[in-house]
C-alpha positions in Angstrom: 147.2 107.1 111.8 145.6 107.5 115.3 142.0 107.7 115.5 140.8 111.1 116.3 138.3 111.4 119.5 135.7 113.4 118.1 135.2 114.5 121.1 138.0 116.9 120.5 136.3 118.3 117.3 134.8 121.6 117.6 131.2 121.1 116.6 131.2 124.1 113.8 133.6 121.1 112.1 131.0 118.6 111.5 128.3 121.9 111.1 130.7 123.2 108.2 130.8 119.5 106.9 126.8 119.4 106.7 127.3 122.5 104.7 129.2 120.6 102.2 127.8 117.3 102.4 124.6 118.8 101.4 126.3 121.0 98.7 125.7 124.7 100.3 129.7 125.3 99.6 131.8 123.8 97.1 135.1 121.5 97.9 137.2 124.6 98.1 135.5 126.5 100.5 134.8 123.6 102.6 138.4 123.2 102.7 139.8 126.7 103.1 137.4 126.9 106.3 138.2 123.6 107.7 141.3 124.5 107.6 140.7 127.6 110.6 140.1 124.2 113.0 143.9 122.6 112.3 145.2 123.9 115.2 147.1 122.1 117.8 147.7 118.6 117.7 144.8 118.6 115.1 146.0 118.2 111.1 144.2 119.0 108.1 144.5 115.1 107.5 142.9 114.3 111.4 140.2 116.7 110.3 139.3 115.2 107.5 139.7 111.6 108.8 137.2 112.6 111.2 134.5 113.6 109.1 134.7 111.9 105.7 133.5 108.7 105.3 135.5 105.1 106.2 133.9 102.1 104.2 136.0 99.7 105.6 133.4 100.5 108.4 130.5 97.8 107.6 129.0 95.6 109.9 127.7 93.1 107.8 130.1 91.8 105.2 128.9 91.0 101.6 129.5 87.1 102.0 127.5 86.5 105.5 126.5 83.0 105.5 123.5 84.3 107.4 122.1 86.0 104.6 121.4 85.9 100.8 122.2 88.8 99.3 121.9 89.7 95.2 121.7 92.8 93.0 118.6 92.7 90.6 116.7 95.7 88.6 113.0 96.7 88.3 111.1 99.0 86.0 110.5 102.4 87.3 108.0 103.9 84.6 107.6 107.4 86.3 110.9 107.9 87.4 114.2 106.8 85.9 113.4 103.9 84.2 115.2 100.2 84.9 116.6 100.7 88.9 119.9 98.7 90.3 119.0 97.6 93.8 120.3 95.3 96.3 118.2 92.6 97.7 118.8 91.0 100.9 117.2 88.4 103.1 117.8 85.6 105.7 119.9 82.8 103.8 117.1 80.0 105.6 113.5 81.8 104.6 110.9 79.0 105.3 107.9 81.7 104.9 107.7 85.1 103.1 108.6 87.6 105.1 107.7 91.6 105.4 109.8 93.6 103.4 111.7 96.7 104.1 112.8 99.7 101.3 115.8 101.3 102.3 116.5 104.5 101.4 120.1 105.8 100.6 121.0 109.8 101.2 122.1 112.0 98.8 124.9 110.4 97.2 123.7 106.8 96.1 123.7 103.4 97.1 127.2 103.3 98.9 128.5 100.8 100.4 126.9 102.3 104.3 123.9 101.7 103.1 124.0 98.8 101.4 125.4 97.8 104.9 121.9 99.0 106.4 119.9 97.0 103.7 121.6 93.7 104.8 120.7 94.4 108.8 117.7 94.8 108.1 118.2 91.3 106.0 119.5 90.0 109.3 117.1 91.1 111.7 114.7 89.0 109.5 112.9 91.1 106.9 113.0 91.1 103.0 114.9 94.7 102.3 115.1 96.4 99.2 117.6 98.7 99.2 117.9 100.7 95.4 120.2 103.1 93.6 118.4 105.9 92.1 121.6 107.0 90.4 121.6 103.8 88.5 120.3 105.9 85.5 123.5 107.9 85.5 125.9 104.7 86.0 125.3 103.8 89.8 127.1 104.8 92.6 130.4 106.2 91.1 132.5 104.5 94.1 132.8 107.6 96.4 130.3 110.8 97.5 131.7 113.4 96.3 131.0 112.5 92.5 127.8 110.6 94.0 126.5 114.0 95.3 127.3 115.5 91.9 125.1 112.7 90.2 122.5 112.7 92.3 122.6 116.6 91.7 121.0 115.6 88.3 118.2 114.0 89.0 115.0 115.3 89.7 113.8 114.3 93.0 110.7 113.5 92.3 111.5 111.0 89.7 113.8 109.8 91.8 110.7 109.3 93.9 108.6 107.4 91.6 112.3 105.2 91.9 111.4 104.5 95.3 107.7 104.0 94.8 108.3 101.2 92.1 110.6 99.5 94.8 107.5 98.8 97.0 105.6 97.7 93.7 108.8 95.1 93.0 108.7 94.4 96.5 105.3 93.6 97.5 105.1 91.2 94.4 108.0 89.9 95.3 107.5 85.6 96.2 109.6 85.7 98.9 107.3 88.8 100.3 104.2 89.0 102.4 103.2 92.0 100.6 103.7 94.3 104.2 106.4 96.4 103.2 108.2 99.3 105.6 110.8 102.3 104.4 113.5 103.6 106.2 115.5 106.1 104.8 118.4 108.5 105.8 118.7 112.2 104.9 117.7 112.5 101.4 116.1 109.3 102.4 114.2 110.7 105.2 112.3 112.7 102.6 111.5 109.9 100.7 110.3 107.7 103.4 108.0 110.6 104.0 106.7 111.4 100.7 106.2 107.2 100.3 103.8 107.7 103.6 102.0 110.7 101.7 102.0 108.9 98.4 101.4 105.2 99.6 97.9 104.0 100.8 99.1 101.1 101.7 102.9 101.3 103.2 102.5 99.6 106.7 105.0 101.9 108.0 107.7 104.8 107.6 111.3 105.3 109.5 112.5 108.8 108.7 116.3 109.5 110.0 116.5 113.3 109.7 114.7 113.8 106.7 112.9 117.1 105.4 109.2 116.9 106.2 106.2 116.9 104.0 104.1 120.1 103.4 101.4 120.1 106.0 98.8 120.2 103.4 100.0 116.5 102.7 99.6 115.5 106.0 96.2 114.2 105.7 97.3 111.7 103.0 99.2 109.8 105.3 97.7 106.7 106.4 101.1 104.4 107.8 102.5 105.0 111.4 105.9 107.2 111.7 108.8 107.0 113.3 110.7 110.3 113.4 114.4 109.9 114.3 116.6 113.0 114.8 119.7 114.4 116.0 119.4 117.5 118.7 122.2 119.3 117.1 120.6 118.9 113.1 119.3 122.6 113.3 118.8 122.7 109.9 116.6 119.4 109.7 114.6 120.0 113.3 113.6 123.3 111.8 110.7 121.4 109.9 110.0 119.4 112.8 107.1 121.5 115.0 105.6 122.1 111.9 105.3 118.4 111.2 104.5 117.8 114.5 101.7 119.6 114.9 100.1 118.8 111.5 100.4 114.6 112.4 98.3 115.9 115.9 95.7 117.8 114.1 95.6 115.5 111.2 95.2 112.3 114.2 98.4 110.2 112.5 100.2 107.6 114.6 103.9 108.5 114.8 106.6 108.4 117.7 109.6 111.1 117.9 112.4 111.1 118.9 115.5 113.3 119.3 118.9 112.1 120.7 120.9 114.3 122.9 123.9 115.9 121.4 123.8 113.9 118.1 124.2 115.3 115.0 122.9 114.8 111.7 123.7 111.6 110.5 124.5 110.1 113.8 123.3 106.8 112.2 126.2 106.4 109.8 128.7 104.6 111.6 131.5 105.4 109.0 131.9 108.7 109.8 133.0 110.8 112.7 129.6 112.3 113.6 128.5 108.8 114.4 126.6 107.9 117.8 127.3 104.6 118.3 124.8 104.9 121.6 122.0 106.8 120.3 122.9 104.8 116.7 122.0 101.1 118.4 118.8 102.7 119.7 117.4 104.1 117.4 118.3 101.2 115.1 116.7 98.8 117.7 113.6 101.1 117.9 113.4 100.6 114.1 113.3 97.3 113.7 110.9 96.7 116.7 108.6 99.7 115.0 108.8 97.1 111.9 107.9 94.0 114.0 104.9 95.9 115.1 103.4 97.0 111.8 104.2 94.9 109.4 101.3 92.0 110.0 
């Protein structure tokens, strides 16, 4: 089938699909108003092409000789107990090396974002990325049932998942013990609330995540790096608020919002994908990391 340009998508598509992605209308009704935009030479099937995911999409395959790559567990005694997560680092490590959590969205650890945990593998970093729906079986194999999982859980166990990541992490031998998170939607919240929570996190990378409560603010002693997409109305909402409480509260923290992308611009398997503003803020990421983890 041809690729769609998504240029030719009316934005209230991938609008209506952040509706359903993030489970404000149910299968049916995302489907019965998508269908108001198959018009033309557009299909249902081009539609839907365009904004559901593509795993064939990776960058980094699961056999790069560049890197060693293995699943292992850890305990998670506030949260959901023994934790599925995919560890990743440079095949050739000759000294421990800072470490990096990475944070899946709200569907579990699919294969995007396993993706994500081995570039950060590449670019020379120990990264953790886990699977908080490993108490409900794991990632199901695709994000619509994932969403339903993750549904379950309480997010703040869920949390305390991510929380005993850094704990596994920083005692990890291969480790320096300066550990980073970056996380994605759901994610973004996370990396956050680790900030808040974490005394000593060396640094946080949230891609359009909700924002903590301003109250919390103060807690927060790593730098931030706030990545968002201009057209995320419903995320950027949070963001002055945020904003103004990291001035007043004296945190470090860069922002920055990329013209015309959307939420989830990061996420190079589906159609609302930046490649552009992607690459830089993924470049800006991992030279925030160089910077802060010593």
């Amino acid at each position: 089938m041809k690729k769609i340009n998504k240029d030719n998508i009316n934005q209230e598509v991938f609008d209506l699909y952040d509706e359903y992605a993030h489970n404000r209308i149910d299968r049916r009704k995302f489907m019965e108003r998508l269908a108001v935009y198959a018009v033309g030479g557009l299909t249902m099937t081009n539609l839907l092409s365009c904004v559901m995911p593509n795993y064939d999409e990776i960058q980094i395959q699961k056999d790069d000789p560049r890197l060693t790559t293995e699943f292992i567990t850890y305990d998670s005694k506030n949260g959901g107990g023994e934790i599925k997560g995919l560890l990743s680092h440079p095949a050739k490590v000759k000294k421990k090396l800072p470490g990096i959590i990475v944070v899946h969205e709200n569907r579990g650890l699919n294969p995007h974002i396993e993706d994500v945990g081995r570039r950060a593998g590449l670019a020379g970093f120990i990264s953790l990325a886990p699977d908080a729906l490993t108490p409900l079986g794991g990632y199901p194999g695709n994000d619509d049932d994932g969403r339903t999982l993750q549904r379950k859980r309480d997010k703040n166990e869920m949390l305390e998942d991510f929380i005993a990541a850094f704990e596994y992490l920083r005692n990890h031998p291969k480790c320096d013990g300066n550990i980073g998170v970056v996380g994605f939607c759901f994610g973004g919240w996370i990396s956050n609330m680790m900030a808040v929570r974490l005394p000593d996190l060396k640094a946080a990378v949230p891609f359009y995540g909700r924002q903590p409560e301003a109250e919390l603010v103060p807690k927060i002693q790593a730098p931030i790096l706030v990545q968002l997409g201009e057209l995320d109305k419903r995320v950027n909402e949070g963001w002055p608020a945020y904003e103004e409480a990291l001035k007043k509260n004296g945190k470090v923290y860069e922002a920055y919002i990329y013209p015309k992308a959307n939420h989830g611009f990061h996420n190079d398997t589906t159609g609302r994908y930046d490649k552009e503003q992607a690459q830089l803020a993924w470049k800006r990421t991992i030279e925030f990391f160089k910077k802060h983890l010593k």
